[in-house]
ROSEPA-48581 format. One line per 8 residues: number of its first residue (from 0); their letters; for each residue x, y, z of C-alpha. Coordinates in steps of 0.001 Angstrom, whole numbers, plus 500000, padded with zeros to 6 digits. Each point is the difference from the previous one (the first is absolute). Layout:
BEGIN
NUM = a = X/Y/Z ~ ...
END
This chain:
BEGIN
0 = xxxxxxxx = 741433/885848/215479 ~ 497772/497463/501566 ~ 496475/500726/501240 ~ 498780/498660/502846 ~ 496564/498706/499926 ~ 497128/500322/497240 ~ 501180/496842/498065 ~ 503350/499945/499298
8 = xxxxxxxx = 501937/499569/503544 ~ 498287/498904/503552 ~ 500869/502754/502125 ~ 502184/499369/502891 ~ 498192/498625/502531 ~ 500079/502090/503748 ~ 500563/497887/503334 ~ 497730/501088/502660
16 = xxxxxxxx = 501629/498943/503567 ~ 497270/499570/502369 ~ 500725/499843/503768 ~ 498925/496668/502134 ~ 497457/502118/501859 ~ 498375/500654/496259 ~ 500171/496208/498750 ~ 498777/499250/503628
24 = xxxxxxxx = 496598/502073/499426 ~ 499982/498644/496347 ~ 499529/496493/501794 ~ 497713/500943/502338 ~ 497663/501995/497166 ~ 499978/496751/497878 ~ 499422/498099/502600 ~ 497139/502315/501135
32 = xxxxxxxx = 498395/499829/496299 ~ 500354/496860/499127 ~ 497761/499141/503245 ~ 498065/502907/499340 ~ 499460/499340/496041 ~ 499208/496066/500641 ~ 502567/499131/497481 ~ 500134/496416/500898
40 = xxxxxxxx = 496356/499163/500274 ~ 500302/501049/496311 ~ 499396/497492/497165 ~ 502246/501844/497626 ~ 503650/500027/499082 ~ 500336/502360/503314 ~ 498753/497732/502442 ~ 501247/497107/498775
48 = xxxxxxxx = 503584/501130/500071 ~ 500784/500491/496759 ~ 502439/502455/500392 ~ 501917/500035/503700 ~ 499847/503358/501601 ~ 498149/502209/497761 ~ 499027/502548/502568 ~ 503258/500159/501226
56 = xxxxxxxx = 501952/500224/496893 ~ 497496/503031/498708 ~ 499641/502117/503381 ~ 504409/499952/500127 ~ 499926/501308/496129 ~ 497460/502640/501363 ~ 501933/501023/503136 ~ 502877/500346/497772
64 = xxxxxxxx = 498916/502427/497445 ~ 498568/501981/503356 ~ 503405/500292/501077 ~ 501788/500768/497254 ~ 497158/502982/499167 ~ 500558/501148/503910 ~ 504003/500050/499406 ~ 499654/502359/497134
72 = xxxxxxxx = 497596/502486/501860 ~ 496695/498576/498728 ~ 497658/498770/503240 ~ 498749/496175/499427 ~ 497976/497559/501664 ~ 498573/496839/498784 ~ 496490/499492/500288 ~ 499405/497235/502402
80 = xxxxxxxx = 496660/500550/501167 ~ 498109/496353/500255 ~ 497206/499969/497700 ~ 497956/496823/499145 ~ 500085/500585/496146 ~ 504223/501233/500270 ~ 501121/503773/498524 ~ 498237/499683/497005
88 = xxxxxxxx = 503049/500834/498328 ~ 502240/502384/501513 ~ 502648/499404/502809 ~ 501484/503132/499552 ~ 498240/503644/499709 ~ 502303/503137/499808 ~ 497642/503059/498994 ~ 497222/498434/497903
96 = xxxxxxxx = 502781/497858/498500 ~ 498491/496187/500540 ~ 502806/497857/499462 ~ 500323/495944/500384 ~ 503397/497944/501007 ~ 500352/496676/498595 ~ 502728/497917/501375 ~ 501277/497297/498646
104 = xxxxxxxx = 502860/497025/500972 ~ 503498/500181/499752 ~ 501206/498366/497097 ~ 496802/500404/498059 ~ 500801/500600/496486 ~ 499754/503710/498181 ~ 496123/500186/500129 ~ 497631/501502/502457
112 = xxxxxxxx = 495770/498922/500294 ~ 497510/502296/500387 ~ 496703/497853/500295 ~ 497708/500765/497327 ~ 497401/497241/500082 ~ 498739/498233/502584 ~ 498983/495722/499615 ~ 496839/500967/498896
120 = xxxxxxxx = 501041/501912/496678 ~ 498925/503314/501452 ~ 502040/503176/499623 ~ 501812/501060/503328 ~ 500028/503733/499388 ~ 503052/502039/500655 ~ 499216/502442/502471 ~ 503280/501432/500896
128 = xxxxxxxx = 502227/502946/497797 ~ 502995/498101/500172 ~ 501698/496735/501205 ~ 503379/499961/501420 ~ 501604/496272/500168 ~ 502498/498403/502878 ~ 502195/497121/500393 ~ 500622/498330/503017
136 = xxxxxxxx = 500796/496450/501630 ~ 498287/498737/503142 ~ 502432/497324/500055 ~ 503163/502551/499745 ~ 497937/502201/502634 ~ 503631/502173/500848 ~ 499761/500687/496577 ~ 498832/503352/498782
144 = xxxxxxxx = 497344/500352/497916 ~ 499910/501958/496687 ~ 498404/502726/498256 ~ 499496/498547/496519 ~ 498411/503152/498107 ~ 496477/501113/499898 ~ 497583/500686/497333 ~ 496411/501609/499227
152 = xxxxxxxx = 497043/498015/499847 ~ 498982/501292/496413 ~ 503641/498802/498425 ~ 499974/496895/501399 ~ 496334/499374/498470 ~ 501012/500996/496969 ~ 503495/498061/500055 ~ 499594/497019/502207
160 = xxxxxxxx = 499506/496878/498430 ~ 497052/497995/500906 ~ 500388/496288/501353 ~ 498899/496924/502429 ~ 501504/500043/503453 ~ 502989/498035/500141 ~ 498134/498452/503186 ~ 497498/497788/497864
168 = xxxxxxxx = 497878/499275/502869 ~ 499698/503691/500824 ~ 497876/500230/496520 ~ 500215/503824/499847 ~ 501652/501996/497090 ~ 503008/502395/500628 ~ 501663/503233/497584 ~ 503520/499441/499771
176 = xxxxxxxx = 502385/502533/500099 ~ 503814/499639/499835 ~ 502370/502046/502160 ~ 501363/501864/496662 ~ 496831/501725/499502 ~ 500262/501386/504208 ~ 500745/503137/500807 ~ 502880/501001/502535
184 = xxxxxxxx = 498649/500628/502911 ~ 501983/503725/500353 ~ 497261/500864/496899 ~ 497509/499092/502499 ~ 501575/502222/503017 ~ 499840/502869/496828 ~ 496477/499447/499757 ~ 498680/500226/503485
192 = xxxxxxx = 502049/503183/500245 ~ 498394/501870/496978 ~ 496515/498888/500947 ~ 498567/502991/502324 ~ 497626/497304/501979 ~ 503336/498849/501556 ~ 500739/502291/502217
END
């Protein structure tokens, strides 16, 4: 019998379909931070365009894992208040659960980032209890993106392996972890339900 997740099979990713009006207000958002945030005045790998789409990409994961919580009975938002210093770390709350999405590319290979250092050498804590991790394509926009599995925070210190951004001009330091060590995102839904905050 195969098990999904914890290190010996990815779990099976989920495909979230999100309706034009929601990628619609996922443009408009990004658009509305990335003026708000200043991300192009920026001297790092942000503003100079390092990576295409980054508020984008990471507010569609987000939306995502909100609708796949609301179709199974558990009420999500994404936090998308404009603050001049970002969400310090959570994009999702559900109780006093903090969790952070991090979307990545299509066609990215079997390892998600979690920044852990920023181009200075200092520590960037982690302030959330768990991470959940998307897929999706700008490019392929009519494609749907994925629910990759989620993890806590304190596992994926303990297991993540430590390394340079791939992005050498970003200069920060990220934890790897692969998709085998994920968990499938129904062990999430479990979760939520036997927490009594989540109500």
């Amino acid at each position: 019998m195969m098990r999904e997740g914890v290190g010996r099979v990815a779990p099976s990713p989920v495909s979230v379909c999100l309706s034009g009006a929601d990628m619609r207000a996922c443009q408009e958002h990004a658009a509305l931070r990335d003026t708000f945030r200043g991300y192009q005045r920026r001297a790092d790998a942000w503003g100079r365009g390092l990576v295409k789409n980054p508020i984008l990409i990471g507010l569609v994961g987000e939306v995502a894992l909100c609708a796949f919580l609301s179709s199974r009975g558990i009420p999500a938002a994404p936090d998308i208040l404009l603050r001049p210093k970002g969400d310090r770390g959570t994009d999702v709350s559900i109780g006093r659960l903090a969790m952070q999405v991090k979307t990545r590319r299509r066609g990215v290979s079997g390892i998600n980032l979690i920044r852990r250092g920023d181009q200075y050498g200092r520590i960037v804590p982690l302030s959330c209890d768990l991470y959940v991790f998307a897929q999706w394509d700008e490019q392929r926009a009519r494609v749907a993106p994925l629910l990759l599995g989620w993890i806590w925070s304190t596992r994926a210190r303990n297991i993540g392996s430590f390394g340079r951004s791939v992005i050498q001009q970003s200069g920060h330091w990220n934890l790897k972890i692969s998709d085998r060590d994920l968990l499938p995102m129904s062990r999430l839904v479990d979760e939520l339900r036997a927490r009594e905050d989540v109500a």
